[in-house]
N, C-alpha and C positions, 0 to 999 in steps of 0.2 A: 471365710471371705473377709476380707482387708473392712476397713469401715473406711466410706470413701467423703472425702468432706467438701462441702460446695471452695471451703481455699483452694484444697488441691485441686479442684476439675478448675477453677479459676487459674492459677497458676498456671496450667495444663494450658489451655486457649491462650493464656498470652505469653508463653512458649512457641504456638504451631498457629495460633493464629485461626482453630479450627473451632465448629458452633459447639457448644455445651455438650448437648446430648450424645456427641460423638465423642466428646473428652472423657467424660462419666463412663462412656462404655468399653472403652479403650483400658482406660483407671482399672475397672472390674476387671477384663481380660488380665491385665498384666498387676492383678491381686495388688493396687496401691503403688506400683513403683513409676515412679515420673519418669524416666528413662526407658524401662520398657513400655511403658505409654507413649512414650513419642516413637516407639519405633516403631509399634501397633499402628500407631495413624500413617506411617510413613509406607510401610509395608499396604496398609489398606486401600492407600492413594491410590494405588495403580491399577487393584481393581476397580475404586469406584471412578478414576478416571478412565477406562475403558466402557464401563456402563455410559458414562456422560460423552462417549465422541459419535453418536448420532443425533445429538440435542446442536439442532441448529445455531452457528457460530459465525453471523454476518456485521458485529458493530466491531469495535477495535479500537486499534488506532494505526496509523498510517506515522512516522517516524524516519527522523535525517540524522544522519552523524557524517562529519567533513572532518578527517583528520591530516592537515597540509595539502597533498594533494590527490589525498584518496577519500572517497566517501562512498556511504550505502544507506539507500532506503527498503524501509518494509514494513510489511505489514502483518500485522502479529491481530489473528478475531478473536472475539469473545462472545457471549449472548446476547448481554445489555450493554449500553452505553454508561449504565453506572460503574463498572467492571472496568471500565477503558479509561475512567479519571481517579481508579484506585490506583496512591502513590506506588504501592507495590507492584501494580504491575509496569504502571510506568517507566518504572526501575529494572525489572525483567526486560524491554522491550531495548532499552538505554546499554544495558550489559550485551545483549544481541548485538545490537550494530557493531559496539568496540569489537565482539568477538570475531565477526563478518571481518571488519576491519584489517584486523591484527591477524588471524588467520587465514583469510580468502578462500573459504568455500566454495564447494563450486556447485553447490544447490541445497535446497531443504535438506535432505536427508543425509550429505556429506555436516551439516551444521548440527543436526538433531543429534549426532555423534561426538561434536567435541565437546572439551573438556567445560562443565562450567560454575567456576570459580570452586576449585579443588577436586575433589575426586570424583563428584556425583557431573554427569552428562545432561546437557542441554536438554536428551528430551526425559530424563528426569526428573528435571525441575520441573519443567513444561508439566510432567505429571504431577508432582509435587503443589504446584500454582493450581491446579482442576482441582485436585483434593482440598486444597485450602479453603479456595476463593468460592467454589461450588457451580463453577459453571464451567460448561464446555469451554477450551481456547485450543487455535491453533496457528502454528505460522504459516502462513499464506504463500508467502515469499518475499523476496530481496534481488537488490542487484546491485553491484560492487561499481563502481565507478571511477575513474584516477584520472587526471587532467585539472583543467584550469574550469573549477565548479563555480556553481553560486546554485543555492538550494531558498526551497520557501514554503513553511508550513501553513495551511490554512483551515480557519476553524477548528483549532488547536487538535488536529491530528488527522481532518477531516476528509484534506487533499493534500498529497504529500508532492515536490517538483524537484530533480535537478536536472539544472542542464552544465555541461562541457561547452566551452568555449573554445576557439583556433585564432590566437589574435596575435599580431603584430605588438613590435616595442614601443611604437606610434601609439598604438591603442592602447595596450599597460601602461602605460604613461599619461594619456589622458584623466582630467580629473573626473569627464559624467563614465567614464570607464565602466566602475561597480552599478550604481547609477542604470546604466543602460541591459547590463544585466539581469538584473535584479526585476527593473522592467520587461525582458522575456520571460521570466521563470512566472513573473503576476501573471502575464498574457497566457501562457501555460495551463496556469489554474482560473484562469476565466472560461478557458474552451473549453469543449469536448475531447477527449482525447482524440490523437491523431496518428496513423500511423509512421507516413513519412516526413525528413523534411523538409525537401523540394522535389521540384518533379523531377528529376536527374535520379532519385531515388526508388522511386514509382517501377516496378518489374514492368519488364516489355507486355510479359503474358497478361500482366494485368490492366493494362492501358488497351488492351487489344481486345479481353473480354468488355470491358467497360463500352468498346466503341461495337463491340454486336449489340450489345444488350439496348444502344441509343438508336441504332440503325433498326433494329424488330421494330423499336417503337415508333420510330419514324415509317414504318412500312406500315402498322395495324392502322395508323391513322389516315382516315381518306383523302382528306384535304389533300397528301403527299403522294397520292397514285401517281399522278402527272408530271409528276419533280423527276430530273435527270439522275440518277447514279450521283454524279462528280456533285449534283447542288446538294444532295441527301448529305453526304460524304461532309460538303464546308460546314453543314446545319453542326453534323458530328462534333467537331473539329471546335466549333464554338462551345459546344455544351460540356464539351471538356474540363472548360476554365470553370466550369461549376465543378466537377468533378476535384478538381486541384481542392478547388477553397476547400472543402470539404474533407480534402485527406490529407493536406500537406500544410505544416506548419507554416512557411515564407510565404504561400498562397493567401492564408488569413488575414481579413482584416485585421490592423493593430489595433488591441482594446483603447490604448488611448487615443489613437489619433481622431483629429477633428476632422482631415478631409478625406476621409475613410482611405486611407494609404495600406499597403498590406505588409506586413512584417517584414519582408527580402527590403521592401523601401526603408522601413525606419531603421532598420540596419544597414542601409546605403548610407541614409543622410548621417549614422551614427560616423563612420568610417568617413567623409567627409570634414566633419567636425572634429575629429582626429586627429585627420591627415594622414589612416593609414587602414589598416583591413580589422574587420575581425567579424567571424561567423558562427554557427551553430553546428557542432558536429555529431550531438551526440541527447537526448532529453528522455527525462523517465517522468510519467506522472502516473502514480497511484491514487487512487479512490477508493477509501475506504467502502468493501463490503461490497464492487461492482460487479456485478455478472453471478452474486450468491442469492440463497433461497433466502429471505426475508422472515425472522420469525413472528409469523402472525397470532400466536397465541398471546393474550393477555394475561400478566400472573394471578388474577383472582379466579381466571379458570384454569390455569393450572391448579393451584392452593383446592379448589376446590375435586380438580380429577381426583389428587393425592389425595385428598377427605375417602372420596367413595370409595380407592382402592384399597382403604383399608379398615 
């Protein structure tokens, strides 16, 4: 057996970037040769990244790339939030979008296919990056966008925004143009997300569920026994406009305005100030890690399960 030396297993790690103990054993395997030692760890990745894709992967980062006038946002998890401000993977996340970009996939798994950066595939490195880094990661998703954008990262990866724009030469032309923009996409990342963006958009079926579901409750209450059909019907018809604010972007109050004006307004008075149109036709906002399982373990009791198991 090879004599393996704390140089070479040093060397080895800052080659692959992988912890000691796995370099050292690698070294062994492949009797001292630094080259089959990195192919050891490479070959190994894939199983020990397959061990690691049930190990909860809810923090990340959330990521924009705008190239003229195409862009794409995504979101690529990881375990910790320490994992998510490793340059490397940053850099991982940055080579995605251009790929998205330049190749237009048409989902995760059309992307986990191609090429990335020479011969080895997306979701290889993807395995490669678990192996290294040592935690679960996965891509969440993306969506490709092209039009007249304006995008806005918040809490450096936190909550990711772009919206499309449909504007007149009156408004490209305008100087608060960007400006006005820019101020949707904030508005954007101050809400809740939303589904539609005005009520024109809203499905019939579901304006129509919405209005049983106010009229049962107009019926369980007694106060409303005595109330006519047609008056039930107006009370409806009013509580709607709660309904909008709540699903429809141009419904919203605008986060900056002072005398609570709602977005379709401050894009009127934009278009005024103008002298010409311009509207929302299209908006993406990502949330890092929304609607995933939260990992609730602390690492001193992991450290410690992995003590007992062995």
């Amino acid at each position: 057996m090879a004599n393996i030396s704390a140089k070479d297993v040093a060397e080895l790690r800052k080659k692959t970037g992988c912890g000691m103990m796995e370099c050292k054993k690698a070294l062994v395997e492949a009797d001292g040769n630094l080259e089959e030692a990195i192919k050891v760890l490479r070959e190994r990745g894939i199983a020990v990244a397959a061990k690691k894709a049930d190990r909860i992967a809810a923090e990340g980062l959330v990521d924009i790339a705008i190239e003229g006038e195409v862009g794409a946002i995504i979101e690529v998890n990881s375990e910790t939030d320490f994992v998510a401000k490793n340059d490397t993977f940053k850099a991982f996340v940055a080579n995605l979008l251009h790929i998205i970009i330049t190749e237009k996939p048409a989902d995760v798994a059309a992307l986990l296919a191609l090429t990335y950066e020479g011969e080895t595939t997306v979701e290889a490195q993807l395995k490669q990056m678990i192996f290294t880094i040592g935690e679960n990661m996965s891509i969440r998703r993306f969506d490709l966008i092209e039009g007249d954008l304006v995008s806005y990262i918040h809490g450096k990866g936190s909550i990711g925004v772009v919206v499309k724009f449909e504007a007149d030469d009156a408004a490209k032309a305008w100087d608060g143009y960007a400006e006005a923009k820019k101020n949707i996409a904030l508005h954007i990342a101050a809400q809740s997300a939303v589904p539609y963006i005005g009520k024109n958009d809203v499905p019939a079926s579901v304006i129509e569920e919405e209005k049983s579901v106010l009229l049962a409750q107009l019926a369980n209450d007694p106060a409303n026994a005595k109330k006519p059909q047609q008056v039930l019907e107006k009370i409806v018809i009013g509580r709607l406009g709660k309904f909008y604010e709540a699903n429809c972007l141009l419904e919203q109050e605008y986060v900056k305005a002072e005398n609570k004006e709602s977005v379709a307004k401050y894009l009127e008075e934009c278009g005024k100030a103008c002298g010409g149109n311009l509207t929302v036709s299209a908006f993406y906002r990502y949330e890092k890690g929304e609607g995933l399982q939260k990992r609730e373990e602390d690492f001193a009791a992991e450290i410690e399960k992995m003590v007992n198991n062995h």
